[in-house]
C-alpha positions in Angstrom: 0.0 0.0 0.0 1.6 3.3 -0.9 1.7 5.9 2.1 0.7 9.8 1.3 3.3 11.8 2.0 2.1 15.1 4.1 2.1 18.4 2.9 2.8 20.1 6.1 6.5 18.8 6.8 9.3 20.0 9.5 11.0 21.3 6.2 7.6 23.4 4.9 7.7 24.7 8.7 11.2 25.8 9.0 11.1 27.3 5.7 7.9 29.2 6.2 9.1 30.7 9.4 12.1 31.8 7.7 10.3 33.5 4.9 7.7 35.2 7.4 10.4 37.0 9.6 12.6 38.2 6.4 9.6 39.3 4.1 8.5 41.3 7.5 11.1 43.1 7.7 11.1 43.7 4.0 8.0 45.0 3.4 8.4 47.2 6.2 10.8 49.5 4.4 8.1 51.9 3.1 7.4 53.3 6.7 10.8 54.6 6.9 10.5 56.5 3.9 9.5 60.0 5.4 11.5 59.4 8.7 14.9 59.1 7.5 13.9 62.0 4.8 13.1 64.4 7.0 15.6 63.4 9.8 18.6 64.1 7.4 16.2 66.7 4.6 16.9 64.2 2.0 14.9 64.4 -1.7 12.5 61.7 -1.6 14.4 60.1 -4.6 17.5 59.2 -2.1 16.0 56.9 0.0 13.9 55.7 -2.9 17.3 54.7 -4.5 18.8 52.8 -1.8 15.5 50.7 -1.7 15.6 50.3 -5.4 19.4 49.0 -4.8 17.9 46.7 -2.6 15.4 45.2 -4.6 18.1 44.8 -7.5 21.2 43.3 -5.3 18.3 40.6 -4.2 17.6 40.1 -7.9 21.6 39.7 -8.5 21.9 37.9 -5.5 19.0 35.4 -5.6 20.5 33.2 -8.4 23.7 33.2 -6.9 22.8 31.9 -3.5 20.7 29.9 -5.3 23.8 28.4 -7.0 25.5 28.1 -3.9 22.8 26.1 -2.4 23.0 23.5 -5.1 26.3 23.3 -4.6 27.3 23.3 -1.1 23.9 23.0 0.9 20.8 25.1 1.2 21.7 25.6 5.1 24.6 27.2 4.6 23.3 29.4 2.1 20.8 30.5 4.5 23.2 31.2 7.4 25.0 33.6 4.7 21.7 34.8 3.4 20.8 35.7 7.3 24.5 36.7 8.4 24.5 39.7 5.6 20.9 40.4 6.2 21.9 41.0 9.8 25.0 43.2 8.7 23.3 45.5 6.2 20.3 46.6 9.3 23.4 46.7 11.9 25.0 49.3 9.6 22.2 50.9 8.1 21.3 51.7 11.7 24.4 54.3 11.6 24.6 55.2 8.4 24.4 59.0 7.7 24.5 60.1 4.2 22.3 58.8 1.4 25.3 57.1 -0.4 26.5 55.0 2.7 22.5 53.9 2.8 22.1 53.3 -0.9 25.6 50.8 -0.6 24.4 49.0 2.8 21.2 48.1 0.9 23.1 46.2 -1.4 24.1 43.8 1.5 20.5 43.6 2.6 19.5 42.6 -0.9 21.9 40.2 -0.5 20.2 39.0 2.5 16.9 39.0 1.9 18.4 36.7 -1.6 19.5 34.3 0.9 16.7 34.5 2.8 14.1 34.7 0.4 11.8 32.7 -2.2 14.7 31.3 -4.3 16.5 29.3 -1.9 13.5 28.5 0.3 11.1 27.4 -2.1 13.5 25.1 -3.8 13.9 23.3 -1.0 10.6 23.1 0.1 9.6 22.2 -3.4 12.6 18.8 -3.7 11.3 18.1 0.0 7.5 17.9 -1.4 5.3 14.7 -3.5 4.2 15.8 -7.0 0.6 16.2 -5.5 1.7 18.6 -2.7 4.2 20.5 -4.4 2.0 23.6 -5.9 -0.1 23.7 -2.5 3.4 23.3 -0.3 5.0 26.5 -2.4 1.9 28.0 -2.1 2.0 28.1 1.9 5.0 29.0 1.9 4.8 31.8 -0.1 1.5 32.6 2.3 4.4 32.9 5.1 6.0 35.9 3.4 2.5 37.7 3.2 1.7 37.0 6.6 5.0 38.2 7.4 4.0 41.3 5.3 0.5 41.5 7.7 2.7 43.0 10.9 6.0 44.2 9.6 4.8 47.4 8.6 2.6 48.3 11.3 4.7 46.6 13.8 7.5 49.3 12.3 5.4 52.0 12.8 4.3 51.2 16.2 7.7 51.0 17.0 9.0 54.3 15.7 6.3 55.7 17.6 8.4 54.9 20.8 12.1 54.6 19.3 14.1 56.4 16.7 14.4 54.3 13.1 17.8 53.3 13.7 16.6 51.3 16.8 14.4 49.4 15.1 16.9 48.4 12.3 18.8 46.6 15.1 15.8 44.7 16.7 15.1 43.7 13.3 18.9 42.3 13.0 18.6 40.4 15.7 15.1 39.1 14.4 17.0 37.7 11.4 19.5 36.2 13.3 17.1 34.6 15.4 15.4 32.4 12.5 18.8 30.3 12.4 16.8 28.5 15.4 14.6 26.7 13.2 17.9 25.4 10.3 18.0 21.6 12.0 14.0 21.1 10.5 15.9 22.3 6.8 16.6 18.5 5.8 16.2 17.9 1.8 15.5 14.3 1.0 15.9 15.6 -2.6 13.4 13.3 -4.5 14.7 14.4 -8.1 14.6 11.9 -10.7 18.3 9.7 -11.5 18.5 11.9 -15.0 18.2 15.3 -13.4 20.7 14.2 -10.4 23.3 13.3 -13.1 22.8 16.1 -15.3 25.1 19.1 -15.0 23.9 22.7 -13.7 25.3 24.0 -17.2 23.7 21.5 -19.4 20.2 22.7 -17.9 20.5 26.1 -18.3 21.7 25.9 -21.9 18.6 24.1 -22.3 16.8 26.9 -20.6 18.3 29.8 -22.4 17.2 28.2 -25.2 13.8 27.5 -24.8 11.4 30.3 -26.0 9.3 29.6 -23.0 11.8 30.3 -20.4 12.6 33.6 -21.7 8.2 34.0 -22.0 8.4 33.5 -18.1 11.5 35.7 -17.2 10.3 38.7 -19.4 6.3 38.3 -17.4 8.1 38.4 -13.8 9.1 42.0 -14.5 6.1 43.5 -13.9 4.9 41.4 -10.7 8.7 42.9 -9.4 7.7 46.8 -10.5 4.2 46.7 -9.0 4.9 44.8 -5.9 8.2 46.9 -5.0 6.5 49.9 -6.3 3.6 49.8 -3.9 6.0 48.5 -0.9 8.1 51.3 -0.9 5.7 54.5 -1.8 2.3 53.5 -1.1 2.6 54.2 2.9 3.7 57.9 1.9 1.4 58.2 -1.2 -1.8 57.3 0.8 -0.4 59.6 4.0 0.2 62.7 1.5 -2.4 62.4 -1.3 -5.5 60.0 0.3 -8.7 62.3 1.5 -9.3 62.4 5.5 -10.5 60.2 7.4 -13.9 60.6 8.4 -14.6 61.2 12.4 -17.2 58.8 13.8 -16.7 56.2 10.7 -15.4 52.4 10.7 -11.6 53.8 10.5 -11.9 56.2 13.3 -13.3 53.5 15.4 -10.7 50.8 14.7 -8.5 53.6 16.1 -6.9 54.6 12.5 -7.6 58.3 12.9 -4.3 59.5 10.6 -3.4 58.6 7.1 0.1 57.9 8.0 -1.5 54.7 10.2 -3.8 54.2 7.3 -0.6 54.0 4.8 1.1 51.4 7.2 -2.1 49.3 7.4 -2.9 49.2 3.8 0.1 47.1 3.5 -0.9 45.2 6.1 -4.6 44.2 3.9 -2.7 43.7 1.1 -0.7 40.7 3.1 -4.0 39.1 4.5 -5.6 39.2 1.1 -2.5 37.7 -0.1 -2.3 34.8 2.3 -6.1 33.5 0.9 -5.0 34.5 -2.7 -1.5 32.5 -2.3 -2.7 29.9 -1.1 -6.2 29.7 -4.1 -3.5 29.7 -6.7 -1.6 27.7 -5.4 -4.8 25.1 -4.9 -5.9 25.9 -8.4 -2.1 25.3 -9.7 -2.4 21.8 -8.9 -6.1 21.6 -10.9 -5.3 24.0 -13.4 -2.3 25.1 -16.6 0.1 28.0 -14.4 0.3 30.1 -17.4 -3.0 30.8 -17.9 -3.5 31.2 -14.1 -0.5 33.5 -13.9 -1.8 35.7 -17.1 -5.6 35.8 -15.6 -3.3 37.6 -12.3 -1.7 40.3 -14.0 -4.8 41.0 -16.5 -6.3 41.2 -12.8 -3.9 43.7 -11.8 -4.1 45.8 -14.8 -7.7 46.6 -13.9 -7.5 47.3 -10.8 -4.7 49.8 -10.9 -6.1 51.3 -13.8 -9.5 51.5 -11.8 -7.7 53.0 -8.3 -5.6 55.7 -10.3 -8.5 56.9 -12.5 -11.0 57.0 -9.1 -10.5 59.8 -6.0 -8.2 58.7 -3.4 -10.1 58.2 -0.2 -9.9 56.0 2.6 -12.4 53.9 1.0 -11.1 53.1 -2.2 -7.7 52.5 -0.2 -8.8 50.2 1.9 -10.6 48.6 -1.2 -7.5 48.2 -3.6 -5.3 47.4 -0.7 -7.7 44.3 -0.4 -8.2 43.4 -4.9 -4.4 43.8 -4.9 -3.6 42.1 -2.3 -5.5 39.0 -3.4 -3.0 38.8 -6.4 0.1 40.1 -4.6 2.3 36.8 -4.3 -0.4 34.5 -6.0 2.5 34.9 -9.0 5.0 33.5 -7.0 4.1 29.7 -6.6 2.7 29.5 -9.9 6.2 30.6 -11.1 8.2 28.8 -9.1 5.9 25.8 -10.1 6.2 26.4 -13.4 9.3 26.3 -13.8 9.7 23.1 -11.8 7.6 21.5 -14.1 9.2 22.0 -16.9 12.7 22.6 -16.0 12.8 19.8 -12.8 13.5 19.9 -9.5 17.2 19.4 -9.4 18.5 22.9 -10.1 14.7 24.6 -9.3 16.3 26.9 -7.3 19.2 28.2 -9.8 16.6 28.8 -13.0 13.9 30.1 -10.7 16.9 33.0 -9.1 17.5 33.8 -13.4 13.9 34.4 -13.7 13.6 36.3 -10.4 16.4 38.8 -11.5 13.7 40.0 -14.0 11.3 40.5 -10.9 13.7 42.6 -9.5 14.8 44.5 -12.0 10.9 45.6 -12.5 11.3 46.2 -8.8 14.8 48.2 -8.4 12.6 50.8 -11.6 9.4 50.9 -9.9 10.9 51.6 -6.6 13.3 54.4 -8.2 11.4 55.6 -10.7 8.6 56.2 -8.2 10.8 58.5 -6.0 12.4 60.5 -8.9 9.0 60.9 -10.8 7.4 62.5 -7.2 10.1 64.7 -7.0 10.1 66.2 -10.4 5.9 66.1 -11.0 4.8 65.5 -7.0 3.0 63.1 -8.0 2.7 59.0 -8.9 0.5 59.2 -11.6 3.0 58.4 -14.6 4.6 55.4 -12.6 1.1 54.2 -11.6 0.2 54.2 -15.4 3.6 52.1 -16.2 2.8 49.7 -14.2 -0.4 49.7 -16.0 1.0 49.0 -19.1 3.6 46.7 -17.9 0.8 44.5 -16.3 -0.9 44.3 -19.5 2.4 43.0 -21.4 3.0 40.1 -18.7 -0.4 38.7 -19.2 0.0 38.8 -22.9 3.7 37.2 -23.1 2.3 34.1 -20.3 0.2 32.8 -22.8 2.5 31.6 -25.4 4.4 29.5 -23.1 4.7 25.4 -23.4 3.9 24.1 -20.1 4.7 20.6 -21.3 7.9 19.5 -19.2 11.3 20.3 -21.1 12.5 16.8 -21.1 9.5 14.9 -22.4 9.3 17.7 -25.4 13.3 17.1 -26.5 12.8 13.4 -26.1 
């Protein structure tokens, strides 16, 4: 009789704790926009930078720790991942001029690469049966949205009592603290004999070449541009530009009397609408093709920034996109990381999954920058919102060329 394996494993566990602690302290980074610029009377653009240096270093970084884990162990990987993480906050916390922020950001990139989907989702998805693998990514990709619930407004609660570069250093030692939970990290590694003897290189040549792994790099860009975009500005665009909150009404009686608390809570409702809409697509990844799944998201997202720009910004139709967008925030994530396990394998999932990533991130390090340099020449978001528009519209279209039958069964 053949036994089920589970889908929650010590491995799923470890891994999602991991992701929830470093995406919390990731998407937290938007709060700290208007502190640190007014502390030191920066342009909004300088901050915006070393946050778009972030988002890019993780893009450089993520196939590279990726690599490493392949090679030399995913544990190790993620003590270096959480060892630079660590390092980049520590200094950050003293840094003084937007330069010596904009290089430290490079080291958290690096950290959050280590730290991040790349390495953990390949070794949750080795570690997991063919029938649990799309729901297993799919949790644990819920783990960075839940982490994405409280870091913001646990960063703002916290700044409300202690100055920024306090709470860079409690969030190094948070980092550091998720090295508790390596020991559950144990990879059985059920790939196949044929993808344990062939060579990292031989794969990716196959890859490169393959129409429909260039189809999925080139549609990550814009989950990158509107995910990073949003993270970084959308705590200061709702606290500058949304209409007040009325006295007496829900918002005033959850306590949310500001729209500086209303900025840090709308990424908060995007994170709980991600952790059902993660975890639907990653249900309806196992029942249905990921392509057409992952080009139904970004159509998804096309409309519903195209709706929230063109509408009045109140506290209404905040609260309302924060939820719409949130429900297809990270669903991307384990459709692309499945997708590319199903065609590419398991063996070096996490290698060709870092590639694509670095065309999520380089969506993210333009959508983050180009955000703060368009508000300082125009004051506004508007042009950047209506990128991302267009950019959403080109990933749904490019997803649905894409072969979904596995690589090796189509060269055979």
């Amino acid at each position: 009789m053949e036994t089920r394996t589970p889908l929650i494993t010590p491995v799923l566990v470890a891994g999602a704790t991991i992701l929830l602690v470093s995406f919390a302290i990731r998407a937290s980074f938007g709060v700290f926009q208007i502190p640190i610029a007014e502390e030191f009377g920066w342009m909004r653009a300088e901050f915006s930078l070393a946050i778009a240096i972030q988002n890019l270093a993780w893009g450089i970084g993520q196939p590279i720790f990726g690599a490493l884990a392949e090679r030399f162990g995913d544990r190790l990987a993620i003590i270096l991942g959480a060892l630079t993480y660590a390092a980049g906050l520590l200094l950050s916390s003293i840094a003084v001029t937007p330069e010596q922020h904009q290089v430290l950001e490079i080291l958290v990139g690096f950290g959050i690469a280590g730290t991040g989907f790349g390495v953990i989702l390949a070794v949750v998805g080795r570690a997991s049966s063919d029938e649990n693998r799309s729901m297993a990514l799919a949790i644990a990709s819920a783990a960075g949205s839940a982490g994405q619930v409280f870091g913001a407004p646990v960063a703002q609660w916290m700044l409300g009592f202690m100055g920024w570069q306090s709470v860079f250093v409690f969030f190094a030692v948070a980092i550091l603290a998720t090295l508790l939970v390596l020991p559950m990290m144990r990879d059985p590694q059920p790939a196949t004999r044929a993808e344990l003897e062939e060579s990292m290189g031989a794969v990716l040549v196959k890859a490169f070449k393959d129409p429909s792994y260039t189809l999925i790099f080139l549609g990550f860009f814009s989950c990158g541009y509107q995910i990073a975009f949003i993270t970084a500005h959308f705590p200061a665009f709702v606290t500058e530009l949304c209409g007040p909150i009325q006295t007496g009404g829900l918002l005033d009686g959850l306590g949310i009397r500001s729209t500086s608390t209303l900025g840090a809570l709308s990424i908060s409702l995007i994170g709980v609408a991600n952790i059902c809409g993660t975890l639907l697509a990653g249900w309806l990844g196992k029942r249905y093709s990921k392509k057409y799944l992952l080009a139904g998201i970004y159509a998804g997202r096309t409309v519903i920034a195209a709706a929230f720009i063109l509408a009045p910004i109140t506290p209404a139709t905040v609260v309302l996109f924060s939820i719409s967008m949130g429900a297809l925030w990270l669903a991307t994530v384990p459709l692309t990381s499945g997708l590319v396990a199903h065609i590419y394998g398991l063996r070096y999932m996490g290698t060709l999954y870092g590639i694509v990533f670095l065309s999520h991130q380089i969506g993210s390090f333009i959508g983050v920058w180009l955000g703060g340099r368009m508000y300082d020449l125009t004051g506004d978001y508007t042009a950047v919102w209506w990128i991302g528009v267009g950019v959403g519209a080109f990933s749904a279209i490019v997803h649905l060329p894409i072969r979904e039958r596995p690589l090796g069964a189509r060269l055979a």
